[in-house]
N, C-alpha and C positions, 0 to 999 in steps of 0.2 A: 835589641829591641825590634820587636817586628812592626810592618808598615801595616795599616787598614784594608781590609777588603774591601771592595768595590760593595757590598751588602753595607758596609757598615760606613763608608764613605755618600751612597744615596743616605741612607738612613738620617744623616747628621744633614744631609740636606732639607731632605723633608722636616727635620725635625724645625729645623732655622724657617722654613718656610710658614711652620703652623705656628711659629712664636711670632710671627711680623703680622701673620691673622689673627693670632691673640690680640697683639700689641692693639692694630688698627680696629677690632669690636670694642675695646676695652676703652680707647679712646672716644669711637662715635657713641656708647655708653653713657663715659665723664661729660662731652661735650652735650649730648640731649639731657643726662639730669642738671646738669649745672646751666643749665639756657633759660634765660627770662620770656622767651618767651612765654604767651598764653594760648601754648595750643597746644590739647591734647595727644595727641599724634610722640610730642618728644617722651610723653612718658612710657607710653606703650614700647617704644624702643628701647629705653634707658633700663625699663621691668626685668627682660628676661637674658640681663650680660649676664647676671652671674652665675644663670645655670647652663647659657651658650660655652661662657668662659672653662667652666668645669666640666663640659667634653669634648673642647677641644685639649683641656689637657691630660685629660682620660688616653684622649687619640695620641696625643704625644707622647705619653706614656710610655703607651703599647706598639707604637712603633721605634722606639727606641729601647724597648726590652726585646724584640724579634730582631734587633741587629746584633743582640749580644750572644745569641742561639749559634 
């Protein structure tokens, strides 16, 4: 069994890094749509998670298919 290349060991790093960016958009997301607030402001934020969401996993993606090269 071979061990990981240093390309492919950053790689998994980043990749963990842009999923804890996911994790935390996706939450301050859930937390402004689901806020009682009355103030515009939480919806403006809450509008554009799930097209943020979809290129940060675009990015993670494609940096975790250049580690397989």
């Amino acid at each position: 069994m071979d061990g990981k290349t240093v390309k492919e060991n950053k790689a998994e790093i980043v990749v963990v890094v842009i999923a804890l960016l996911a994790f935390v958009i996706g939450l301050v997301g859930h937390l402004a749509g689901a806020s009682f607030a009355n103030f515009d402001t939480f919806g403006y934020i809450a509008a554009p998670i799930p097209l943020i969401l979809g290129i940060i996993v675009l990015i993670s993606y494609k940096v975790a298919a250049s580690a397989e090269k």
